[in-house]
SELUMMI-166441 format. One record per residue (C-alpha): residue number from 0; x, y, z. Coordinates in steps of 0.1 Angstrom, whole numbers, plus 5000, padded with zeros to 4 digits. Each point is the difference from the previous one (the first is absolute). Example, Ala and Ser with C-alpha at 12.3 -4.5 7.8 and 13.67 -1.06 7.14 Angstrom:
! SELUMMI-166441
     n      u      v      w
     0   5123   4955   5078
     1   5014   5034   4993
***
This chain:
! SELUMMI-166441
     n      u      v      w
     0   8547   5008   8814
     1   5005   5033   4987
     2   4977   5028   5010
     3   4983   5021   4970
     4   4993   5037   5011
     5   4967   5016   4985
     6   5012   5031   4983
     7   4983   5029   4990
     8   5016   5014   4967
     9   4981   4994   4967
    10   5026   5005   4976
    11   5030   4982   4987
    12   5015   4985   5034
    13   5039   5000   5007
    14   5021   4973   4991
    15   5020   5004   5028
    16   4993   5024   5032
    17   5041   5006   5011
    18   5006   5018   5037
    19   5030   5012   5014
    20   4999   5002   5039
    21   5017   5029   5019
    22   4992   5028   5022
    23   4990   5037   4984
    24   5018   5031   5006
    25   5031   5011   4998
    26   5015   4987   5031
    27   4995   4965   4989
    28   5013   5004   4960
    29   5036   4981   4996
    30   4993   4976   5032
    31   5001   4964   4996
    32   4964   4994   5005
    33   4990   5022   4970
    34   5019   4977   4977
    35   4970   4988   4988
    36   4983   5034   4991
    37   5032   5008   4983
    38   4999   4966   4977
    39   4960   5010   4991
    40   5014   5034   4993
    41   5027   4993   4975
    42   4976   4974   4984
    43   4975   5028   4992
    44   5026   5021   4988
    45   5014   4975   4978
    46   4965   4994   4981
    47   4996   5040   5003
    48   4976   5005   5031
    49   5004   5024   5026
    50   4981   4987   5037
    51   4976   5030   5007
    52   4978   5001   5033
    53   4969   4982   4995
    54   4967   4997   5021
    55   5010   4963   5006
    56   5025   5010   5027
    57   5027   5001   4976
    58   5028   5008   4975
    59   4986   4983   4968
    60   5001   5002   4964
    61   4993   4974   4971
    62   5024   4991   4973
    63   5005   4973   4967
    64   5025   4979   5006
    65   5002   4977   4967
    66   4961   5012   4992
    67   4988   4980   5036
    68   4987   5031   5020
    69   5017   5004   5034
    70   4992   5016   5032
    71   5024   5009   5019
    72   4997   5018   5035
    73   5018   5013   5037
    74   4978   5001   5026
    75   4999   5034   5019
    76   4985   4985   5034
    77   5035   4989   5020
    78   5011   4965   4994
    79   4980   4985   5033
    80   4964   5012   4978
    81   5013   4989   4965
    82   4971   4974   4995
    83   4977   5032   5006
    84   5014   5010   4967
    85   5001   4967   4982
    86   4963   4994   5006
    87   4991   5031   4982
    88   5027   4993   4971
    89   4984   4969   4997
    90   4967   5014   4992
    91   5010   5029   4980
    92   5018   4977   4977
    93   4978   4971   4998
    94   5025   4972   5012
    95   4979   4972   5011
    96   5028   4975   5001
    97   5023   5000   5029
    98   5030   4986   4975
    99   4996   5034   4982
   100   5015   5019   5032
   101   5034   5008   4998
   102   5013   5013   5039
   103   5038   5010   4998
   104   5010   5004   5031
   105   5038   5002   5020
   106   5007   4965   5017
   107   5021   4999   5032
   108   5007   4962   4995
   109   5018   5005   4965
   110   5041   5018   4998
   111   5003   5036   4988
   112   4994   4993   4963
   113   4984   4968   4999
   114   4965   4996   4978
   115   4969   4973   5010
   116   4972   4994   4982
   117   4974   4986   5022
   118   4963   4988   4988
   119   4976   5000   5031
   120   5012   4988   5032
   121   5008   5013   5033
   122   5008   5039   5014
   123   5035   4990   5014
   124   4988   5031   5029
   125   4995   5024   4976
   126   4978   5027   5008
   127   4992   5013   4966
   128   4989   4965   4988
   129   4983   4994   5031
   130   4973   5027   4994
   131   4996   4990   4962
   132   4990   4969   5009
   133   4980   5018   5029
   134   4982   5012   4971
   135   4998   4977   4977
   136   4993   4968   5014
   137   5026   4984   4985
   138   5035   4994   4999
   139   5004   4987   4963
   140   5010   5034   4983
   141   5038   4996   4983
   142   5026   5018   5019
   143   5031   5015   4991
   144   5024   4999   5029
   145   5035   5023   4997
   146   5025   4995   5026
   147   5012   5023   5027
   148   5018   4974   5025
   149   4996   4995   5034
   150   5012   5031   5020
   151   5034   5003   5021
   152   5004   4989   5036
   153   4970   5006   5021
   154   4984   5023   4977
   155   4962   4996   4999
   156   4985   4991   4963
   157   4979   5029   5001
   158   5027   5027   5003
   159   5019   4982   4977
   160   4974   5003   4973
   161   4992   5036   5007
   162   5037   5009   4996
   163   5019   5011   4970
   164   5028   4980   4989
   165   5035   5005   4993
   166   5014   5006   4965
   167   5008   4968   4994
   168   4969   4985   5010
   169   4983   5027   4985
   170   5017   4990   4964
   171   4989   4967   5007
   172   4962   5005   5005
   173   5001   5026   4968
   174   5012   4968   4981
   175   4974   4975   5016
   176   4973   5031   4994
   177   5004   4997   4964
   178   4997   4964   4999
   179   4970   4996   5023
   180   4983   5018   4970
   181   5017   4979   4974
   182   4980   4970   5027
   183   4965   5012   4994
   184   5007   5006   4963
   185   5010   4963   4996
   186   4966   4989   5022
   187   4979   5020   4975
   188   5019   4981   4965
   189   5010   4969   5016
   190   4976   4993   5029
   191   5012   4995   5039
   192   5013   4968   4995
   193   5023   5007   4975
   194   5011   5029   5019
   195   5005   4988   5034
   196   5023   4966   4981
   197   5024   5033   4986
   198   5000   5022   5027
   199   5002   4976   5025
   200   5027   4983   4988
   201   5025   5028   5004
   202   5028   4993   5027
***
């Protein structure tokens, strides 16, 4: 049953609220678990929006993206206090409907490269997600999920994610970047459905 959220904005509401999860600061930009800030950023950039610090705990800015209005957003707490962030997006932008909550986020259970689309569902352990729904009370926001692989040997998850890749790797996730945000472009003209049967079905 999905959870409605009561909202406090009394103008035109977004048609999608789109977040990309990653630590702030400088020490944190280029590691694998700011992919998804850097998918929400090349989004915005794509429709001509620039993320500017907002009182929401955030990066955000809003764009037209085939005359649907979009907001799109980093949160500025560190990725264990995203949903912090969320909640007040939520409001600002008067999304009442869980389905209209895009989370891109890096996925440890997904290869360098790979691309899910996931509607609802369980955190597979991650943090981020964890205090969204925290937040929210739900779990049935949409989520983009970019891979980053498992790391090497007995390497923990967590440093893996806070490392910077290799060039290779790095290539890769510029690549899978750009089509994360080709991912919430299809959910907004096609739906998640539709989405998740293309994307998905890459090998």
């Amino acid at each position: 049953m999905l959870r409605r959220f009561r909202t406090e904005r009394t103008g035109e509401p977004a048609a999608l609220l789109v977040v990309g999860l990653g630590n702030p600061g400088d020490d944190y930009d280029g590691t694998r678990h700011n992919v998804g800030a850097d998918a929400v950023t090349a989004l915005a950039e794509r429709h001509g929006g620039s993320l500017r610090r907002s009182k929401e705990l955030a990066l955000s800015c809003e764009v037209r993206i085939s005359g649907e209005r979009v907001a799109i957003a980093f949160p500025q707490t560190f990725m264990n206090e995203s949903g912090q962030a969320v909640r007040k997006l939520v409001r600002r932008y008067g999304v009442g409907d869980p389905t209209r909550i895009v989370i891109v986020h890096d996925e440890l259970d997904l290869p360098v490269g790979g691309l899910r689309v996931k509607a609802g569902g369980g955190l597979a352990g991650h943090n981020g997600l964890k205090s969204i729904t925290a937040h929210l009370k739900t779990q049935d926001y949409l989520r983009v999920r970019i891979g980053v692989g498992r790391p090497p040997g007995r390497q923990s998850g967590a440093d893996h994610v806070l490392r910077r890749p290799g060039k290779a790797e790095a290539a890769e996730l510029r690549v899978v970047v750009q089509e994360a945000a080709d991912a919430v472009e299809s959910i907004l003209a096609n739906g998640v459905d539709t989405t998740m049967g293309r994307v998905n079905a890459r090998s």
